[in-house]
Every structure is written in C-alpha cells, then in structure tokens.
DODO-647693 format. One record per residue (C-alpha): residue in one letter; y, x negated, z; residue number from 1. Coordinates in steps of 0.25 Angstrom, whole numbers, always signed. Each point is the difference from the previous one (the first is absolute). Layout:
{res = A	py = Y	px = X	pz = Z	n = NUM} .
...
// end
This chain:
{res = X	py = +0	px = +0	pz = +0	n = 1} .
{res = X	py = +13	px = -6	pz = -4	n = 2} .
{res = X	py = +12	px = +5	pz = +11	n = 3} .
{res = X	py = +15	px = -4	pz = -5	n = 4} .
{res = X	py = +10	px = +0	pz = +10	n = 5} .
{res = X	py = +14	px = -2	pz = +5	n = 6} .
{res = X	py = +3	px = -16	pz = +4	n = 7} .
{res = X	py = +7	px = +6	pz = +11	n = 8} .
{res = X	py = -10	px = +9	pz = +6	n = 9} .
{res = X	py = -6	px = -6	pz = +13	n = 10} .
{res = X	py = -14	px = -4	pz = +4	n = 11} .
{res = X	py = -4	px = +6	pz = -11	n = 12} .
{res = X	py = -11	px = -9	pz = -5	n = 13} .
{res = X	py = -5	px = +2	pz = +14	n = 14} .
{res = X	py = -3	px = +15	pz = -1	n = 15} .
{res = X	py = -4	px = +1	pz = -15	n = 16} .
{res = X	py = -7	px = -15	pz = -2	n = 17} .
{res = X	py = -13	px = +7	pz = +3	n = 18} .
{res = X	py = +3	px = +10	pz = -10	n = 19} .
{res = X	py = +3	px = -7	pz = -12	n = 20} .
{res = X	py = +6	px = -11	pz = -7	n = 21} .
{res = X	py = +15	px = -1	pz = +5	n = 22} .
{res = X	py = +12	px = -4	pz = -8	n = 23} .
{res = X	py = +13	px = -1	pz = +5	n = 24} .
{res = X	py = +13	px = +4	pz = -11	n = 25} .
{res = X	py = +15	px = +2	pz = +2	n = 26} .
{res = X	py = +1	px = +14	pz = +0	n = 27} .
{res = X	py = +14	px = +1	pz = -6	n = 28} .
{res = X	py = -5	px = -8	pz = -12	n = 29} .
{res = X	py = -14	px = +5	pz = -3	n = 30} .
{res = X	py = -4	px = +4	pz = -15	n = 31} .
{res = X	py = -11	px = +10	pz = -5	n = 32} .
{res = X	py = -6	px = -14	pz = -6	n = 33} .
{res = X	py = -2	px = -6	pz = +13	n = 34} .
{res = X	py = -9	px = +9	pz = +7	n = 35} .
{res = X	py = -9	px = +5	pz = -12	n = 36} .
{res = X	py = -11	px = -2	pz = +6	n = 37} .
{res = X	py = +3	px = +6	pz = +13	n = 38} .
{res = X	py = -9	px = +9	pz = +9	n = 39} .
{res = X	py = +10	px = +2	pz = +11	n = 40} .
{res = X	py = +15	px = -1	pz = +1	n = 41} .
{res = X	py = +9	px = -2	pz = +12	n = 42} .
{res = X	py = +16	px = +1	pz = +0	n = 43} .
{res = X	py = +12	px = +1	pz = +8	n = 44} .
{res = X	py = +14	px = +8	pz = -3	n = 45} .
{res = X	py = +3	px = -10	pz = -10	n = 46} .
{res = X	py = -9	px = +1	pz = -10	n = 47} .
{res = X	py = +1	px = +14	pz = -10	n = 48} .
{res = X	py = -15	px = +5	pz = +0	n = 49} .
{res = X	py = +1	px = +8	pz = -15	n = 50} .
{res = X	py = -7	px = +2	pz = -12	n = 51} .
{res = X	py = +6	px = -12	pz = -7	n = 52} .
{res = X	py = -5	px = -11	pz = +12	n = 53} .
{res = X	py = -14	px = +7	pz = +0	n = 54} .
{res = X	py = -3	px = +3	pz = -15	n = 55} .
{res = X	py = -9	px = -13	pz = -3	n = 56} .
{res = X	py = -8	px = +3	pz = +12	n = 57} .
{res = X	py = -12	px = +7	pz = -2	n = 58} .
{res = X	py = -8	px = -3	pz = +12	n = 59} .
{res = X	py = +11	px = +4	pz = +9	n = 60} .
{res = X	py = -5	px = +10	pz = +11	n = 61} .
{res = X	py = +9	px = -4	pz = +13	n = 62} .
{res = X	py = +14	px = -1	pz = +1	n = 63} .
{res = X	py = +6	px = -2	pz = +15	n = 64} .
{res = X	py = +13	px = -2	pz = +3	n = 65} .
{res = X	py = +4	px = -6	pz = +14	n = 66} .
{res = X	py = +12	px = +8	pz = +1	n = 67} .
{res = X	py = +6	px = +13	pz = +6	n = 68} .
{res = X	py = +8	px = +4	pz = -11	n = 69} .
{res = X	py = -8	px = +4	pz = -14	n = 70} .
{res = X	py = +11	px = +2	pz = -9	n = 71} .
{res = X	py = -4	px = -11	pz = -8	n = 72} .
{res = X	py = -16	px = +3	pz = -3	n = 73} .
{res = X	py = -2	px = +11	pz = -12	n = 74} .
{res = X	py = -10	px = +8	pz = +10	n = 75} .
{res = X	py = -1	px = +9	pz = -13	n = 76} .
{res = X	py = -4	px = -9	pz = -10	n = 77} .
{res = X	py = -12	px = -5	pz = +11	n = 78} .
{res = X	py = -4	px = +13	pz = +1	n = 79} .
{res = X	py = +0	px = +3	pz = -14	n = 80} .
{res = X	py = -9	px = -15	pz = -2	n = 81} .
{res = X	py = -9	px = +3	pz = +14	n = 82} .
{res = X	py = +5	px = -12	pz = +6	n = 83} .
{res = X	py = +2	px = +0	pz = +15	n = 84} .
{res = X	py = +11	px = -1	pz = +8	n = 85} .
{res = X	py = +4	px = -1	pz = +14	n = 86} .
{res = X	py = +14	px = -5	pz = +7	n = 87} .
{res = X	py = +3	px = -5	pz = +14	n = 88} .
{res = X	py = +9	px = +13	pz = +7	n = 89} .
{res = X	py = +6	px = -6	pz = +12	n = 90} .
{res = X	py = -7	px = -16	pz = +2	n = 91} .
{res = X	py = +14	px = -3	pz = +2	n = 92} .
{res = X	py = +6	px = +10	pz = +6	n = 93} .
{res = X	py = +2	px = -7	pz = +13	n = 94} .
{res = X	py = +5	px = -12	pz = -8	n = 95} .
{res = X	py = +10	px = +7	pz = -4	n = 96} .
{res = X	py = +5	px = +8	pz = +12	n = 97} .
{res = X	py = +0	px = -12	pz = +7	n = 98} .
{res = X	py = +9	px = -6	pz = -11	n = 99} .
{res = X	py = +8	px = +11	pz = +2	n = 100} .
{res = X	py = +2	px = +0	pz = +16	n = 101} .
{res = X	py = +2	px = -15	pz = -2	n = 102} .
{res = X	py = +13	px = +3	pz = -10	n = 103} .
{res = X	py = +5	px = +11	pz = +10	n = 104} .
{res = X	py = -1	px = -10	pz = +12	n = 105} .
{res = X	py = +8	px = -11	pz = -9	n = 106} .
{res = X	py = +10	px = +11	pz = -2	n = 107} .
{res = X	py = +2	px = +5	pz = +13	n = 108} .
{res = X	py = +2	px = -15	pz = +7	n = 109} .
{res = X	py = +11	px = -1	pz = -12	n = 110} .
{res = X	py = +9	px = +14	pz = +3	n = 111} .
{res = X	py = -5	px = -1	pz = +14	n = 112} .
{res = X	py = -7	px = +15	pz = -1	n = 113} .
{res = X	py = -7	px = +7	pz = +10	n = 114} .
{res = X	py = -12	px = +5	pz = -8	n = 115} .
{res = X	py = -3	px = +12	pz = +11	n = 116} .
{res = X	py = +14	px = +6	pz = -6	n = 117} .
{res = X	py = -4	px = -2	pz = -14	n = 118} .
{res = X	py = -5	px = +11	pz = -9	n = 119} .
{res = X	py = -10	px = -7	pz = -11	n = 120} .
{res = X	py = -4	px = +9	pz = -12	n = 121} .
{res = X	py = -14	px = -4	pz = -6	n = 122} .
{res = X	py = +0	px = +4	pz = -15	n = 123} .
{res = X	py = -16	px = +5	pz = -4	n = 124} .
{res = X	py = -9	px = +0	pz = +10	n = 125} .
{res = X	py = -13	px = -3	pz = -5	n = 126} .
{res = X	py = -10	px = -14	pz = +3	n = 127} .
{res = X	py = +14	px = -9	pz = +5	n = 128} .
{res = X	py = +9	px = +12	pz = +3	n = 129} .
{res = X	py = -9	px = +5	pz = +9	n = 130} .
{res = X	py = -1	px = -11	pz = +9	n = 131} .
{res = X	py = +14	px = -5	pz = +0	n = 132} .
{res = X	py = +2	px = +15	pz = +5	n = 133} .
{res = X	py = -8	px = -3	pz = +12	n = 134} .
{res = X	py = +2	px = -16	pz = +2	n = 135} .
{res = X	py = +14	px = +6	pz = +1	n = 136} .
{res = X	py = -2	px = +12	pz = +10	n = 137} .
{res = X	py = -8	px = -10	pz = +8	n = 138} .
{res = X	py = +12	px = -7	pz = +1	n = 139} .
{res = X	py = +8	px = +13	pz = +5	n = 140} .
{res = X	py = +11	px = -2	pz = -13	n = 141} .
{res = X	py = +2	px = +13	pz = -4	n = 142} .
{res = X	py = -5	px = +3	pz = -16	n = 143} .
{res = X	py = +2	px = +11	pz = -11	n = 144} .
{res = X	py = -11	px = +2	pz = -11	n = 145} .
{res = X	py = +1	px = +3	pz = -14	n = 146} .
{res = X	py = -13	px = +4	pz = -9	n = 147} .
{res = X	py = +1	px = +12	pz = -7	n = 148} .
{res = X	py = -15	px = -2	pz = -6	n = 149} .
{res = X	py = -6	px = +1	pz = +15	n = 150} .
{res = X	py = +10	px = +11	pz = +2	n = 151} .
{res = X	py = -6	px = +7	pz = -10	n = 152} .
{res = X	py = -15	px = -1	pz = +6	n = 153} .
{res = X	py = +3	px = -1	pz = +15	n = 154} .
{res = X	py = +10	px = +12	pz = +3	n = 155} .
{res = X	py = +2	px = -7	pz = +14	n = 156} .
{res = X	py = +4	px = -14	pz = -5	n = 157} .
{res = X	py = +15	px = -2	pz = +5	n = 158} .
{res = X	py = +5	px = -3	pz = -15	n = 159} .
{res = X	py = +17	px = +0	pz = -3	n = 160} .
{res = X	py = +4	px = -2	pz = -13	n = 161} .
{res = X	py = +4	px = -11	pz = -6	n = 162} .
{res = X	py = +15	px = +3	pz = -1	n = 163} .
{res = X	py = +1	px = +7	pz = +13	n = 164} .
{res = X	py = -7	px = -12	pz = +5	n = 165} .
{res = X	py = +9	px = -12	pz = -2	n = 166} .
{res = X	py = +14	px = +5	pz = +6	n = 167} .
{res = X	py = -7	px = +0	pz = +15	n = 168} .
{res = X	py = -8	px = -15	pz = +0	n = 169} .
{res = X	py = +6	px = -13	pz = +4	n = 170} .
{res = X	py = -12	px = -7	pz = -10	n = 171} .
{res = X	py = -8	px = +5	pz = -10	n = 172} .
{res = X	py = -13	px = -4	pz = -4	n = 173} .
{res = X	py = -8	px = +2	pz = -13	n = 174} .
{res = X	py = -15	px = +0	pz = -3	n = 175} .
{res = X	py = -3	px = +10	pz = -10	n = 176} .
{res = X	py = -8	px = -1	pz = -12	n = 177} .
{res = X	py = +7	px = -2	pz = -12	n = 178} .
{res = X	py = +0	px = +12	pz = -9	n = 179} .
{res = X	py = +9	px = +1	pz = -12	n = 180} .
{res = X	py = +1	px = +14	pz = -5	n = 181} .
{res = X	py = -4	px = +14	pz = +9	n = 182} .
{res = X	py = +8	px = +7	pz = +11	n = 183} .
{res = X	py = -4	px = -12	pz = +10	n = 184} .
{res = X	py = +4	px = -10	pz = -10	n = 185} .
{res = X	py = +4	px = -14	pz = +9	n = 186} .
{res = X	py = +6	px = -9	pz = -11	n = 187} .
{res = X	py = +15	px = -3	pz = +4	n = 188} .
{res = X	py = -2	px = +9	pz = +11	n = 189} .
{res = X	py = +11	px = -6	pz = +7	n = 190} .
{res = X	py = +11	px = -1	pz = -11	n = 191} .
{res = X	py = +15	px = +2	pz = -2	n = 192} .
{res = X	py = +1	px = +14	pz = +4	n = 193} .
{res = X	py = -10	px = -1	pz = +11	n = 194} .
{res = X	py = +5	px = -14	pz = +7	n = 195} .
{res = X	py = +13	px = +9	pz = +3	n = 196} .
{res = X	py = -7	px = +9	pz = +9	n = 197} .
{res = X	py = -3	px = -12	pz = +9	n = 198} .
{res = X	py = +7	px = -4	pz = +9	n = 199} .
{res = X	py = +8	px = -15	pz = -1	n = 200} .
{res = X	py = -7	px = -6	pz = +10	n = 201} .
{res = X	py = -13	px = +6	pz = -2	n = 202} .
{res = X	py = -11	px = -11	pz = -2	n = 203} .
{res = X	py = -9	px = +1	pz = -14	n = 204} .
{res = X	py = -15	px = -5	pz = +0	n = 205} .
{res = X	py = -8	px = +0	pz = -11	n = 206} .
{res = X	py = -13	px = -6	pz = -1	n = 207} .
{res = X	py = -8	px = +10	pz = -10	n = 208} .
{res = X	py = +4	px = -2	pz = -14	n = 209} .
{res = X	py = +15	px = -7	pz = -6	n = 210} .
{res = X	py = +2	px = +11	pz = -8	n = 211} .
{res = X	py = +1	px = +11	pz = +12	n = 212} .
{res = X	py = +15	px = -5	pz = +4	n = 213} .
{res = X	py = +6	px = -2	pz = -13	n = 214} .
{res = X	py = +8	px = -16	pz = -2	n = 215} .
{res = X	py = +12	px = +4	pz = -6	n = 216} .
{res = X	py = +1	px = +11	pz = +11	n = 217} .
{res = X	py = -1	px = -9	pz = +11	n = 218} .
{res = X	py = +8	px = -11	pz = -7	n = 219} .
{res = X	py = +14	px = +10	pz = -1	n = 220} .
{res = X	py = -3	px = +6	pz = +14	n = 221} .
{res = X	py = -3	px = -15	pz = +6	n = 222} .
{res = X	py = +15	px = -4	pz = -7	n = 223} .
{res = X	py = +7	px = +13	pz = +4	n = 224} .
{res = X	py = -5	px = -1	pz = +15	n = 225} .
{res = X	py = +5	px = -14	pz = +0	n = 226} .
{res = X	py = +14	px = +3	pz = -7	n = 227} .
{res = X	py = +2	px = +12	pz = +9	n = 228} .
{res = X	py = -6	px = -4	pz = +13	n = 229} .
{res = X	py = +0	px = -16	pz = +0	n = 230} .
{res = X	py = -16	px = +1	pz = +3	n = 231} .
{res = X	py = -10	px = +1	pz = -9	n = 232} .
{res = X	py = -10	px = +12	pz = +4	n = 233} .
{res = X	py = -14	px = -5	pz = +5	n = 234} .
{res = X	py = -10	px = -2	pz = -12	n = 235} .
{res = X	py = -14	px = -4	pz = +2	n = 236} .
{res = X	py = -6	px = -2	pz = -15	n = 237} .
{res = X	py = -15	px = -4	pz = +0	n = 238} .
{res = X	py = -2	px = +6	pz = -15	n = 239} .
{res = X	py = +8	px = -2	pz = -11	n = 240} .
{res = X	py = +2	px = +8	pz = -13	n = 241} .
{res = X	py = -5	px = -10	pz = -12	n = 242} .
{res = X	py = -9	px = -8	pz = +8	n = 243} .
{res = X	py = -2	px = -12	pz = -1	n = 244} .
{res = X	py = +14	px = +0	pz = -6	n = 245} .
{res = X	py = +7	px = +7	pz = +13	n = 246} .
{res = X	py = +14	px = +2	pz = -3	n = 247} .
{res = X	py = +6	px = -13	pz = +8	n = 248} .
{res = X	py = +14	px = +8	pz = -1	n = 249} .
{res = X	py = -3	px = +7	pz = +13	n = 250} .
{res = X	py = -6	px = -12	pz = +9	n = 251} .
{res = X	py = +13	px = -3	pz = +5	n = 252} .
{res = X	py = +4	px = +16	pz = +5	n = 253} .
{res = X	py = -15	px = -1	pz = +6	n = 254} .
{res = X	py = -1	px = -3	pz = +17	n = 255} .
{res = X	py = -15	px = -1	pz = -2	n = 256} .
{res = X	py = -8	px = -5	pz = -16	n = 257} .
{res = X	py = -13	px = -3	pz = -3	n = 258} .
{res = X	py = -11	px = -2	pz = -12	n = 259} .
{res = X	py = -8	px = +13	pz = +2	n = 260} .
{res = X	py = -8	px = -5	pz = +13	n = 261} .
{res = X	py = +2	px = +11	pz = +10	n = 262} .
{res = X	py = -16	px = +2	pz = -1	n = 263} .
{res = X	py = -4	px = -15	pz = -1	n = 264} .
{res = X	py = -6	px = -2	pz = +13	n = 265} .
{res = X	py = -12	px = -7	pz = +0	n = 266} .
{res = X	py = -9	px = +13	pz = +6	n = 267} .
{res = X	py = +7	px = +10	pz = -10	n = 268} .
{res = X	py = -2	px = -7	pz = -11	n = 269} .
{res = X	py = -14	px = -3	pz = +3	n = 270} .
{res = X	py = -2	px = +11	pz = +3	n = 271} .
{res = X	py = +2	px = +6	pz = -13	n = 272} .
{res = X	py = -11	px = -10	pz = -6	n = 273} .
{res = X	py = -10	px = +6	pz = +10	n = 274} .
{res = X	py = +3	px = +14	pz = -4	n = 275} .
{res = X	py = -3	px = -3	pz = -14	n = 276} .
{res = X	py = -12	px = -8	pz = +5	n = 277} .
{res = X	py = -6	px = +12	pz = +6	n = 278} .
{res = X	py = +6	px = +9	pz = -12	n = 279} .
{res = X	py = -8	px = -8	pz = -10	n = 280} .
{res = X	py = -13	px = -3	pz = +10	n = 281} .
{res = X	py = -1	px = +17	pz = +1	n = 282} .
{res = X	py = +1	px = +2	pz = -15	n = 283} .
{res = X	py = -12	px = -13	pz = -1	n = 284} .
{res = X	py = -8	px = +9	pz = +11	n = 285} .
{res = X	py = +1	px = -13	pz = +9	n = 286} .
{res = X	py = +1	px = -3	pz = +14	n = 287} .
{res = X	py = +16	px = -6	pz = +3	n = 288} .
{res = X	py = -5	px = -14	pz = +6	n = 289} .
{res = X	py = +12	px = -7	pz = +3	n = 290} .
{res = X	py = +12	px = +5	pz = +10	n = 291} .
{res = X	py = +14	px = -2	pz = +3	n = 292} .
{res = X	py = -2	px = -6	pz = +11	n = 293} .
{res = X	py = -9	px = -11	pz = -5	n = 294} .
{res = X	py = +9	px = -5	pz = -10	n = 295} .
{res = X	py = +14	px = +1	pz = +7	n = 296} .
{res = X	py = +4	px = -14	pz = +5	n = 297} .
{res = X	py = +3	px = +0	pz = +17	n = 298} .
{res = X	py = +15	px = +2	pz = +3	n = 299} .
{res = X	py = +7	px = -10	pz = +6	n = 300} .
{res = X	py = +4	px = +9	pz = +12	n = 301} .
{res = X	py = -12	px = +7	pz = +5	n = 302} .
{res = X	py = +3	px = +5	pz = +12	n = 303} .
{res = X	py = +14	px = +3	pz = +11	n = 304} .
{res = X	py = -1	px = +5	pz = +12	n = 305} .
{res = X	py = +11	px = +9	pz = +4	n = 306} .
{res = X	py = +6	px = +9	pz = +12	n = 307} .
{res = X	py = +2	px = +15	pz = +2	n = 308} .
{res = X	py = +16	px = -1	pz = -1	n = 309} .
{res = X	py = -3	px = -4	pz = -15	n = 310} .
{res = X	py = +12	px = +8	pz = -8	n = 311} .
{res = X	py = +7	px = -1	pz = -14	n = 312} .
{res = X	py = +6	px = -12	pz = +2	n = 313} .
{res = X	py = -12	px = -5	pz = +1	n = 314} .
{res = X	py = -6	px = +6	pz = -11	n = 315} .
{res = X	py = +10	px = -7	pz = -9	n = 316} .
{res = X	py = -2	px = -12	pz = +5	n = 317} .
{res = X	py = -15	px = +1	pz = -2	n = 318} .
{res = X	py = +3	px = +6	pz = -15	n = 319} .
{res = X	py = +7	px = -13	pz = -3	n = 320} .
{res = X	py = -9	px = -10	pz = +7	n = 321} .
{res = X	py = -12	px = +7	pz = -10	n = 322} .
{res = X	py = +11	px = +2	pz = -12	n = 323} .
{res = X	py = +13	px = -3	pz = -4	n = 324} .
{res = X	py = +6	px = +7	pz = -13	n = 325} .
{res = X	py = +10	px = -10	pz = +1	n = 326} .
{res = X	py = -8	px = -10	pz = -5	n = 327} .
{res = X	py = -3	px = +6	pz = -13	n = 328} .
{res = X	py = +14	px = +4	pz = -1	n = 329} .
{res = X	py = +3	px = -15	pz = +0	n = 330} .
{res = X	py = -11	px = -4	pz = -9	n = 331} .
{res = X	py = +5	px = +13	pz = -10	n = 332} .
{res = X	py = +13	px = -6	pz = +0	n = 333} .
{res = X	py = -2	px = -15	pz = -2	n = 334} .
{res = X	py = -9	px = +2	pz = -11	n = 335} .
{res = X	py = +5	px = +14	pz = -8	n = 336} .
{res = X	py = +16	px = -7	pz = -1	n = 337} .
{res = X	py = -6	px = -14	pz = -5	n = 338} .
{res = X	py = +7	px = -3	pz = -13	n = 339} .
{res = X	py = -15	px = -7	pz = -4	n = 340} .
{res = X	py = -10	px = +13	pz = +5	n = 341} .
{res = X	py = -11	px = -8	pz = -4	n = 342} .
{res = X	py = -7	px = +6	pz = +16	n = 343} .
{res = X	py = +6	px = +15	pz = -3	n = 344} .
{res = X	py = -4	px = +14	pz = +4	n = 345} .
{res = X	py = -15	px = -2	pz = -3	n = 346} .
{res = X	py = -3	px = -14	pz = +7	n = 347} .
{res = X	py = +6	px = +7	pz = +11	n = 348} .
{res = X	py = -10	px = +11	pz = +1	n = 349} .
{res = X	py = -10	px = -10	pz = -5	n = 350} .
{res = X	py = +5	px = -10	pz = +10	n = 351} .
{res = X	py = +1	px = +9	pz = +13	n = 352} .
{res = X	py = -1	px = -7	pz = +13	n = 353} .
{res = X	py = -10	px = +6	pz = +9	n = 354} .
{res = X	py = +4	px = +11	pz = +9	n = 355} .
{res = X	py = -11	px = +9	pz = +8	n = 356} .
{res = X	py = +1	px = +13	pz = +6	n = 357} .
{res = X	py = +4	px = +6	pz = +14	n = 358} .
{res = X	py = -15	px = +3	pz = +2	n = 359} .
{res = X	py = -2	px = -15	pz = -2	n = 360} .
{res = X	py = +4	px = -3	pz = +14	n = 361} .
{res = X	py = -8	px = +7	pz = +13	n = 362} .
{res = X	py = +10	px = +4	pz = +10	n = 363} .
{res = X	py = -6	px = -1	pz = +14	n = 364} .
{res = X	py = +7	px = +4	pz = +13	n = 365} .
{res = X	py = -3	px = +9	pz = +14	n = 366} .
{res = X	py = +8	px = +12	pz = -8	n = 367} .
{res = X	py = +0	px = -1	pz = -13	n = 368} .
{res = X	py = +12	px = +9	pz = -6	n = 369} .
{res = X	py = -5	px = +12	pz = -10	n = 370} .
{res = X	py = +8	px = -3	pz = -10	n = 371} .
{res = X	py = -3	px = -14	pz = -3	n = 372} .
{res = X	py = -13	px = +7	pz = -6	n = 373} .
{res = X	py = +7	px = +10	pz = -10	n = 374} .
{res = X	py = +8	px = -12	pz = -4	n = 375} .
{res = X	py = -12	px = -8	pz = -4	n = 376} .
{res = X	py = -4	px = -9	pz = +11	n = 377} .
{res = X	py = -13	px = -2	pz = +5	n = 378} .
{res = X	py = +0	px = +2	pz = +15	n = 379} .
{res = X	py = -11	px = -3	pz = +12	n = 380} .
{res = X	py = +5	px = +4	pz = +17	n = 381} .
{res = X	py = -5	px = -10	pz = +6	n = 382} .
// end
C-alpha cells in the first residue's frame, strides 16, 4: 500500500509504517503526477483535495485530512469515485482555545483589563467554539454565543445574532467554518459595514479562516481608529486571506500575528494523525495498534504542585510558562517584514517550535481548584 502524506503531518510514519509504504510530499505543491500510484492520501488545509489532484490515481481508496475545517476536500467528487474520507473534527480544538486565552492574557496585561468585567462574544460554537465557551465560563468572564445553525437544532441553545451581537462585547472571537454562499455565509463576516457596530476598543480574534474578517475592512478600520483615537483597536490575526501570501499591510495595526498556528501544539496536531489512523484501520477492518500516547515525546514539565488559593492570576502565569503567543508573534514579524523572505509564511508553520498542551502537565495539590479541569489541565488531590 503506498500512503502519501503531508511533510508537516507528525509522527506520521509511526502510526501508518505498518500499513504501508509511507512517502512524505509538500502538501502545497503536490501534483496529480506525484501520487499515481497511490493507495492512500493524507493532507492538511493546505492542499485542494479535487478532481484535478486525483485524476491520475486510479487506485486511490482513502483520502484523510488531519484538519478540522473541509473546505478544501471535494467530498462529492470521493463520493462519486467511492473513495474514503475522513477528517479530524476537534484534534486541535484545545490547541486552539489555548492560543486564544494566551492572546487574551497578552491583551489584558497591555490595557491593564480585569477579564471578570469583560464580555467576550464567541462567533460559532462547534468543536473549538465550544470549548473556548467553557474554558471561559470556568474562568468566571462572562461570554455571548453566536451559532445560528445550533440554534436552529437546539431550541434551548442561548444564540444572539450576529449583528445584535458585536455592540455588547469588549473581544470578539471567531471559529466558524468558512462558508461562501447561503444565509450563514461566513466569508467577510466582519466587513466594512459590520466592523462599525463594534465597539472602538473592542478586541477582534480570528483563528478559523482569513477570509472570515475581510483585510481591506480591517485595514480602513485599524487607520480610522488610529487617526481618531491615537490607539489602534486590539487585532489578533492567526489566519490571513491569500495565504501563504497574507497581506503584510495589516501586521503593523495587529497587537498579536501569527503563521496560521493556533492549533499546532504537538498533541492537536498528532492527534489529527491518530484519527485518520483509526479512520483508515476501520475502513481495512484492523485493530488500531499504536496510540497517542505511545508516540508523544514526555513534556519537559511534568508535574507542579500547587495550593487551594490557586486564582486567575495564576492561571495566567501558568498559561504562559506552557505558552506564550508572544513568541510566535515575534517570530511572525521577523520573518514576514524580511525584504529576502527566503523562511516565509510556510517555513514558519513547517518550522513550529514545540509547544504542548494544558493537559501535558498534571496538577497535584490538597485541593485542587475545578476549573483548572474544564481548562484542560490534568489534576491529582493529593
């Protein structure tokens, strides 16, 4: 069995090794020449899964991609050709949450904000949505939903709409799918007209898709904030419309830029290999024989013991010893405003320094706050 995958997608030669014969690609630059002869193909977001790519593989009968989002797989065209498929819906759905809380700790030691008299507003609430909701809540920071496709199938699911949404939040956060045409359309959700219902200090995350706040939107809104205000208003981009092109115009108006990582922590992206793993052994009829936790590497802090006065303080000091989104931001910066962007947007991804999980670290203690488990942690009362 020939496997091709992604370059970038972890251990996976120790999951599918013994399955097949594994060849790694890039992903971005993959060619329906390359993988004629293949049995099995795995991707990430970057890679467009389509009739063109798969035309010259006739043995094709499993395509996964190690991603939440699907937008960029023809799911018709392998239904029409009987070929398999299977995505990762939430491996890194911590990941990101974590990535998010870690901006919104960087912001509020900036403005100096006390987070328990913010009101955050979580745009789609699905794998990631979900869990920033209650990572949040845990956190006692009072949060607004917007999903009108749960509101739809859950009559008591607390939705506001989008537009009656954004005049009450000090930050808004966005992980929705992106979907370009229908009533819950999501490309250039946030655009001129809707940017003005915000207000001019209200913080603005996305870390779903670029093309969800538009660029020239947030460029004229950045500028008119500045000229009026003397501040810029806080802009946390981790997606970028164009990638791996993002549109270096709005770094400078950004507190908080980075190369489309929020979900590259070492457990949620291996744990997106592992789902296809177990996809692809269910549709062979085997037995799964490896695990997550027999191929992640052990953290370099294990274990900390702490006391029952444990607060949110200490939460953000605990977020940042794990992870810093500064450090990203910094690397995003060096290596996007080079005039020679020889190491660009896709070395950086490719590139990523290690960073693991909450869960990576075992809290231990007499008491051991709740809350610290709905964020993540794992936790042992000693």
């Amino acid at each position: 069995m020939k496997i091709y995958a992604d370059e970038n997608m972890p251990y996976v030669k120790d999951f599918f090794a013994e399955l097949g014969e594994v060849r790694l690609v890039n992903g971005r630059t993959l060619t329906a020449d390359q993988m004629s002869d293949a049995d099995v193909l795995l991707v990430r977001s970057v890679t467009k899964v389509n009739q063109q790519l798969l035309s010259k593989s006739p043995k094709l009968k499993f395509v996964g991609t190690a991603t939440i989002g699907t937008d960029h797989v023809d799911q018709l065209y392998l239904q029409q050709r009987g070929i398999g498929f299977s995505s990762a819906p939430g491996c890194n759905a911590q990941s990101v949450v974590e990535y998010v809380l870690s901006s919104i700790f960087v912001l509020a030691e900036k403005y100096q904000w006390n987070l328990q008299q913010k009101t955050v507003g979580v745009v789609g609430v699905g794998n990631i949505g979900r869990v920033l909701v209650s990572a949040l809540q845990a956190l006692s920071i009072k949060v607004l939903c917007c999903d009108p496709q749960r509101a739809v199938t859950e009559p008591d699911f607390p939705h506001i709409p989008f537009e009656e949404l954004l005049p009450q939040l000090d930050i808004v956060s966005f992980h929705v799918p992106l979907v370009k045409t229908g009533p819950d359309a999501t490309v250039d959700l946030l655009n001129s007209r809707t940017l003005k219902l915000l207000k001019a200090d209200c913080a603005v995350i996305n870390a779903c898709r670029g093309e969800v706040t538009n660029n020239d939107a947030l460029l004229t809104d950045a500028q008119c904030t500045e000229a009026q205000s003397g501040q810029k208003r806080p802009l946390v981009l981790d997606v970028w419309a164009n990638e791996p092109e993002p549109d270096l115009r709005l770094i400078p108006f950004t507190e908080i830029a980075t190369a489309h990582i929020a979900g590259h922590s070492i457990e949620g992206k291996a744990r997106g290999t592992e789902m296809l793993y177990q996809a692809l052994c269910q549709q062979l009829g085997l037995s799964p024989a490896k695990t997550l936790a027999q191929v992640l590497p052990e953290p370099q802090v294990s274990e900390l013991k702490i006391n029952s006065n444990f607060g949110l303080l200490d939460v953000q000091n605990l977020s940042r010893l794990l992870y810093d989104v500064r450090r990203d931001d910094a690397l995003f910066r060096f290596y996007m405003t080079q005039d020679n962007k020889t190491q660009g947007f896709d070395w950086l991804r490719k590139s990523y320094p290690p960073r693991r999980e909450y869960s990576s670290v075992r809290l231990t203690g007499q008491e051991v706050p709740e809350f610290l488990t709905t964020l993540g942690f794992s936790t042992q009362i000693n």
